[in-house]
C-alpha positions as CSV (number, residue, x, y, z in Angstrom):
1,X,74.1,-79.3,88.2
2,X,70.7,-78.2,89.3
3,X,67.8,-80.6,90.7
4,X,65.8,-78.6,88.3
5,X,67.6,-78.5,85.1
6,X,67.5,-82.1,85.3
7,X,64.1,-82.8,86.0
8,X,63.5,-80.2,82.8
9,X,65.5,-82.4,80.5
10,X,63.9,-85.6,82.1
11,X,60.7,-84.5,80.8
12,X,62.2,-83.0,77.6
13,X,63.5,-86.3,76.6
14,X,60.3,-88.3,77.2
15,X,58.3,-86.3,75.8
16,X,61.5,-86.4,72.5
17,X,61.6,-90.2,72.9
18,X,58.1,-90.6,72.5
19,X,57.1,-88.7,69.8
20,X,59.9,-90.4,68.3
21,X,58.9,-94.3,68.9
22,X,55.1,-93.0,68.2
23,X,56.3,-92.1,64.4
24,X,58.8,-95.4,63.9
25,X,57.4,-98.4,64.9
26,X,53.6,-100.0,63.9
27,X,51.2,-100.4,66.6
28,X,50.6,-104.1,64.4
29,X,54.2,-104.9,64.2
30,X,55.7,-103.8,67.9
31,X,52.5,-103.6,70.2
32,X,51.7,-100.3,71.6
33,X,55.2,-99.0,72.9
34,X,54.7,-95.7,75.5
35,X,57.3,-94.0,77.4
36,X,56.5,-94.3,80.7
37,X,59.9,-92.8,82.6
38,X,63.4,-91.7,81.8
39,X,66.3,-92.0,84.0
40,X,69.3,-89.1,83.2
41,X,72.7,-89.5,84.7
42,X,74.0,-86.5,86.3
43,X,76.2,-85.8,83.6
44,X,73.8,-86.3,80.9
45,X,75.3,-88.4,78.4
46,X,73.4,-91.7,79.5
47,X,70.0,-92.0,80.0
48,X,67.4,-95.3,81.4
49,X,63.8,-95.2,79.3
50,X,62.0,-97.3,80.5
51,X,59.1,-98.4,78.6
52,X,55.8,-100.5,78.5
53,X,54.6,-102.4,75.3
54,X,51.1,-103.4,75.1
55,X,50.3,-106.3,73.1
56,X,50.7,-110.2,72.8
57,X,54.1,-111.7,73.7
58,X,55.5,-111.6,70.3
59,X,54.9,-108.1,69.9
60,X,56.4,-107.7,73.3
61,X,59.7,-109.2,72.2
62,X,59.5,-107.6,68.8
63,X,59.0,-103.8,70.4
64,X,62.0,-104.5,73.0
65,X,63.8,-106.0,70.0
66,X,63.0,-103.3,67.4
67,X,64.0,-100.0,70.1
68,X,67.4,-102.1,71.0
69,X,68.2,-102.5,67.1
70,X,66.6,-98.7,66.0
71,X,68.2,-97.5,68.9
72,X,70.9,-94.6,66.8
73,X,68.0,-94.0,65.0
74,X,65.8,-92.7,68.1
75,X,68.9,-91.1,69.4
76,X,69.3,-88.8,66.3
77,X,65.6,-87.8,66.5
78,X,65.8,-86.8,69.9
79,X,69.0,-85.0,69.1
80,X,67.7,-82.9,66.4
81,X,64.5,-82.0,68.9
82,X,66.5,-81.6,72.1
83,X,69.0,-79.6,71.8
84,X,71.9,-80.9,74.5
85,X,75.7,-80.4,74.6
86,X,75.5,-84.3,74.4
87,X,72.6,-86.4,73.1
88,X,72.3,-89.1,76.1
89,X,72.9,-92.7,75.0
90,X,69.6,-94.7,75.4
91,X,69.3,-98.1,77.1
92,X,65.7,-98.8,76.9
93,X,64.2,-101.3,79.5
94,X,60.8,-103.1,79.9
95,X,58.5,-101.4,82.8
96,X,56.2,-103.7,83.7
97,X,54.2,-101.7,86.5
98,X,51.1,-100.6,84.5
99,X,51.0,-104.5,83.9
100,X,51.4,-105.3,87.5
101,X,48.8,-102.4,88.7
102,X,46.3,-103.8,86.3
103,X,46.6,-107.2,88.1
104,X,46.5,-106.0,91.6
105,X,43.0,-104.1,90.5
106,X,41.2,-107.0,88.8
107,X,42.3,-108.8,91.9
108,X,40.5,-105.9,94.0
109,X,37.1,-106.6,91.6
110,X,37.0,-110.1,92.5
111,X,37.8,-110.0,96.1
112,X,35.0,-107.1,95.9
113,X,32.1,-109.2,94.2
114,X,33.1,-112.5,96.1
115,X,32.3,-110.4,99.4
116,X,28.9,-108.6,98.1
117,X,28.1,-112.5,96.8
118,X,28.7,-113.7,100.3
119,X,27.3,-110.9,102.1
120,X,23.2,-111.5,102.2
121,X,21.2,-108.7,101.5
122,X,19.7,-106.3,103.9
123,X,16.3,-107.2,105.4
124,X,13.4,-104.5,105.2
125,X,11.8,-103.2,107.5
């Protein structure tokens, strides 16, 4: 199978998956769920979408637990707007990178204003 048919579907079903959780599930109830990658085995059946859900912990557990329980559901909707010889079975894991990068940049802003703290101002001539 082609590099690029692959990469086509990739997009195609994250684009399928998220349109999909964007309509099911209440920013209130599950946090803000967004697709951030999918993962397509060669043969297409299976597929890894990895996710990020934005909110408090509880809504964190309730997102992962509502896409594991809704998960037919999601596949059916991306069936009827992808149309594949076989609809890939999901298995939807928690991507916690956007969490992580956030961290490593408000690390940045406070190693940046304890240097221009410590630093002393530059003398006039």
């Amino acid at each position: 199978m082609s590099n690029l048919r692959q990469e086509r579907v990739r997009e195609l079903l994250k684009r399928a998956i998220g349109e999909a959780v964007r309509r099911e599930f209440l920013v209130d109830d599950a946090g803000l769920i967004t697709v951030n990658d999918v993962v397509v085995g060669g043969d297409l059946k299976s597929a890894v979408v990895f996710v990020s859900i934005l909110g408090h912990a509880g809504q964190q557990k309730r997102g992962l637990a509502l896409l594991e329980e809704h998960r037919i559901r999601i596949q059916s909707l991306v069936a009827k707007s992808v149309i594949l010889k076989y609809t890939p079975t999901l298995k939807f894991v928690v991507d916690d990178s956007i969490v992580r990068g956030n961290r490593v940049l408000q690390i940045l802003d406070e190693l940046e204003k304890e240097s221009s703290a410590e630093s002393p101002p530059p003398k006039e001539l």
